[in-house]
C-alpha positions, 0 to 999 in steps of 0.5 A: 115813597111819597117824599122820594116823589115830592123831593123829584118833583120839586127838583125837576120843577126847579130844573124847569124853572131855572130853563125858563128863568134863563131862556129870556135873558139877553145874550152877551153884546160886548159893542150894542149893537144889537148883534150877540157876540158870537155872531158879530163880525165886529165885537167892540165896535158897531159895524154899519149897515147893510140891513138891520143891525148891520154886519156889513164884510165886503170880503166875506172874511169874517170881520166886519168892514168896520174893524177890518183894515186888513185889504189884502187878507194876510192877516195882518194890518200893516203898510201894505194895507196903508198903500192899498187905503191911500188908493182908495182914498186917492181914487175918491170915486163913490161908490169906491172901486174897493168896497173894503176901504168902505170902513164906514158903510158911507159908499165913499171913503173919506176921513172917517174910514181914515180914523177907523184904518187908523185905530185898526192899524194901531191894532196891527190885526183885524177885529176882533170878530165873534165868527169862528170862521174869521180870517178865513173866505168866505166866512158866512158865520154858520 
């Protein structure tokens, strides 16, 4: 009897141990952002601000500006998408009259939102996201 209660003991300490020994460590952020993954809109690469870490999504689909150059949300990052920056661009008025040209956070779009349209146009797809509701509006992240 003794040991039958010694041997559960020990097991349920071990199982409370291995909880606690578990609880402290990090969750998994692929980009280091400071934002764990499966709530990053963004995954591999840090997405601005607004606020602390920053996950700032001007359309609220799901994808962070950052590695959103999906403009008209069908899914796809392709020419269409290239004539609605080459407005954005064109247009230079800051604050941008379409915010999700904005890649950057920067309030203009300029040459370094080209660079991340390029590398998301590369991609043919926006993200990729941790948000399960990615691609769909309003995607909140909850």
């Amino acid at each position: 009897m003794k040991l039958v209660l010694t041997a559960l003991l020990c097991t349920f300490g071990l199982a409370i141990g291995a909880t606690f020994s578990f609880a402290g460590a990090p969750l998994p952020d692929v980009d280091s952002d400071g934002v764990p993954d499966e709530w990053d809109n963004c995954l591999v690469v840090p997405n601005a601000p607004p606020g602390p870490p920053g996950q700032l999504d001007s359309d609220i689909d799901g994808y962070g500006n950052c590695c959103d150059g999906d403009f008209n949300n069908d899914g796809a990052v392709n020419g269409a998408d290239f004539l609605l920056f080459g407005a954005c661009f064109a247009a230079g008025t800051v604050p941008p009259a379409d915010p999700n040209c904005d890649m950057n956070g920067d309030l203009a779009v300029n040459g370094a939102d080209f660079l991340k349209f390029g590398a998301q146009f590369a991609l043919g797809v926006p993200g990729p996201s941790g948000l399960a509701c990615a691609g769909v509006i309003p995607c909140t992240g909850v």
